[in-house]
N, C-alpha and C positions, 0 to 999 in steps of 0.2 A: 674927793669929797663924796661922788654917788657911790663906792666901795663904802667906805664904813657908814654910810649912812644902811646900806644891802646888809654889811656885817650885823650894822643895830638892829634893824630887822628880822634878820633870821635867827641874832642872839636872844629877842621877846619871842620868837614864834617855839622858838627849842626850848627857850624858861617855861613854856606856858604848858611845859608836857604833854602834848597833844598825841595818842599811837599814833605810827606812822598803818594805815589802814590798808596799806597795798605792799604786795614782795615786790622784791629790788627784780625786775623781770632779765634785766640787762643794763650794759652800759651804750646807752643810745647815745647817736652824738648830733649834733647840733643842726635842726633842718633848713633849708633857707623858710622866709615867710611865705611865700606862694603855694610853697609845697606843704607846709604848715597846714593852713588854710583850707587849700585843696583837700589833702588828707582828711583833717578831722572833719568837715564837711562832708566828705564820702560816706567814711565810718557812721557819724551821727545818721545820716539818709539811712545806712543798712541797718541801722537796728529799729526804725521805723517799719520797717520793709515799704521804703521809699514811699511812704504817703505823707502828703501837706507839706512836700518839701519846701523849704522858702527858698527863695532863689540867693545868691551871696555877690556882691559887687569884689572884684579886685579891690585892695586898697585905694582912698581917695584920697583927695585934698580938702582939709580942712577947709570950707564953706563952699563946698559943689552941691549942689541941688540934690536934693533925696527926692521919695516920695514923701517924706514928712517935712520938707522944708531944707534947709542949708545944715550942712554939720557942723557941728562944735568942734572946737579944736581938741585936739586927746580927748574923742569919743569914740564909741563904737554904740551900730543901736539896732533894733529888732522894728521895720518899719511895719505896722499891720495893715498901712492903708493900702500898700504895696505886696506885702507880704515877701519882706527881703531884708538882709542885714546891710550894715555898711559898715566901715571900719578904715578909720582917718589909717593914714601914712602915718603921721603922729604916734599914735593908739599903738601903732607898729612898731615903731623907736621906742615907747615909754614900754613898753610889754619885752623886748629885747634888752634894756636892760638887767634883767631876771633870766630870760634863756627863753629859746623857742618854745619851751611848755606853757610860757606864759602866752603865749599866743594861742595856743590851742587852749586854752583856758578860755578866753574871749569868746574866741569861737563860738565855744560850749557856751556860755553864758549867754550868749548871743540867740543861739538854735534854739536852746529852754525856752526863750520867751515866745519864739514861734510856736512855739508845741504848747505851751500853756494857753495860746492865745487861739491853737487849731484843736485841742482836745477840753478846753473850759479845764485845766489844772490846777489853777492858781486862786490866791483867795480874794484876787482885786486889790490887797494892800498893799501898796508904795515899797515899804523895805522888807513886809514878808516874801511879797513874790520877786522881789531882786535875791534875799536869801535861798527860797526855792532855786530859781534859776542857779544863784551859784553851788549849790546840791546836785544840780540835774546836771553842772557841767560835769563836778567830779565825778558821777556815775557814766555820761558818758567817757569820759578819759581813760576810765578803769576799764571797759567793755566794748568800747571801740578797737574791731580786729584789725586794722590795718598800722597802729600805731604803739609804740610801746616806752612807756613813764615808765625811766630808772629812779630811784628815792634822791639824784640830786634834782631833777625833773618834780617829784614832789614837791621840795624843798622850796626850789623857784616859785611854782603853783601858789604854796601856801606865802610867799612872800610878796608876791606880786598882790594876791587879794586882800594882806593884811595892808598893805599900800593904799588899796583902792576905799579902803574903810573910812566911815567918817565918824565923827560925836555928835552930827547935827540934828539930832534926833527927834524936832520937830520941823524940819526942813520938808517941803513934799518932796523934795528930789534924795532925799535920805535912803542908802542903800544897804543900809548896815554900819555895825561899829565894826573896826580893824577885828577886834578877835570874835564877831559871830559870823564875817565875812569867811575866816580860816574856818570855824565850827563848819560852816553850813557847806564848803565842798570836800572837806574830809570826810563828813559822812558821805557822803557822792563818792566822796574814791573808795570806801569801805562797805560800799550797800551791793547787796548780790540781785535787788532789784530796784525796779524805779519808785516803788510806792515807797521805799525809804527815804522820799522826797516830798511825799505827798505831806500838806499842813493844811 
């Protein structure tokens, strides 16, 4: 059932002809989560030249104490009171379905919001600056040295965030519809700088 549910997804993300915005760099293969994590966490730090870094928790359990409170279950969040991410075990398995790129997706989406929230980037709106962040991930994924997205690693990317999408569009916790979730980190994987995120 999650196979062609994956197929039906990735058959809407390929109908909607979106360029694929990055070359096929190689055939990477599949990282564990840790090193996932670790990884593009490094990367993201080096293209800051390691300022305002936020600090990142190993994955957790679904309702362990943050500095914002208890997690959600299949959540990942950007704490500002702490200035740290967190990122359910859950979050981990649901992002794995799709392939380890979907995790460094997260990541990225994750880090955006520290950097929005450490350089005033973003425009304070609900699912404009979830769109930015998921922008700011595909830019770092593209341009973080220490990792490398082959086009089925795209592929997963774009599928896992057309997942993540919603219609609730006057909801405050509204993060995007499925396909401006895709729009908004392929221009990320296609932008040769970060102001191609700027809104």
């Amino acid at each position: 059932m999650k196979n062609n549910i994956f197929r039906a997804i990735l058959a809407v993300i390929t109908a909607i002809s979106l360029p694929l915005l990055i070359s096929d760099k190689s055939m990477a293969k599949e990282m564990p989560p840790n090193l996932v994590i670790k990884s593009m966490y490094a990367g993201v730090a080096k293209i800051y030249g390691y300022n305002a870094v936020p600090r990142i928790y190993k994955p957790i359990r679904s309702g362990s104490n943050t500095g914002c409170g208890a997690m959600a279950p299949g959540n990942a969040i950007y704490c500002q009171i702490d200035h740290s991410i967190y990122i359910t075990t859950d979050m981990v398995r649901m992002a794995y379905q799709y392939g380890d790129a979907a995790l460094a997706y997260v990541v990225g989406h994750e880090y955006a919001h520290a950097m929005q929230n450490a350089y005033q980037f973003n425009s304070n709106n609900g699912s404009i600056s979830e769109l930015q962040a998921d922008c700011l991930a595909g830019f770092y994924m593209a341009a973080v040295p220490n990792l490398v997205f082959d086009n089925q690693d795209i592929q997963e990317i774009r599928a896992f965030a057309y997942s993540l999408g919603d219609n609730n569009v006057w909801s405050q916790d509204h993060h995007g519809t499925p396909l401006q979730r895709v729009q908004a980190v392929t221009i990320g994987l296609g932008a040769t700088n970060i102001l191609a995120c700027k809104i």
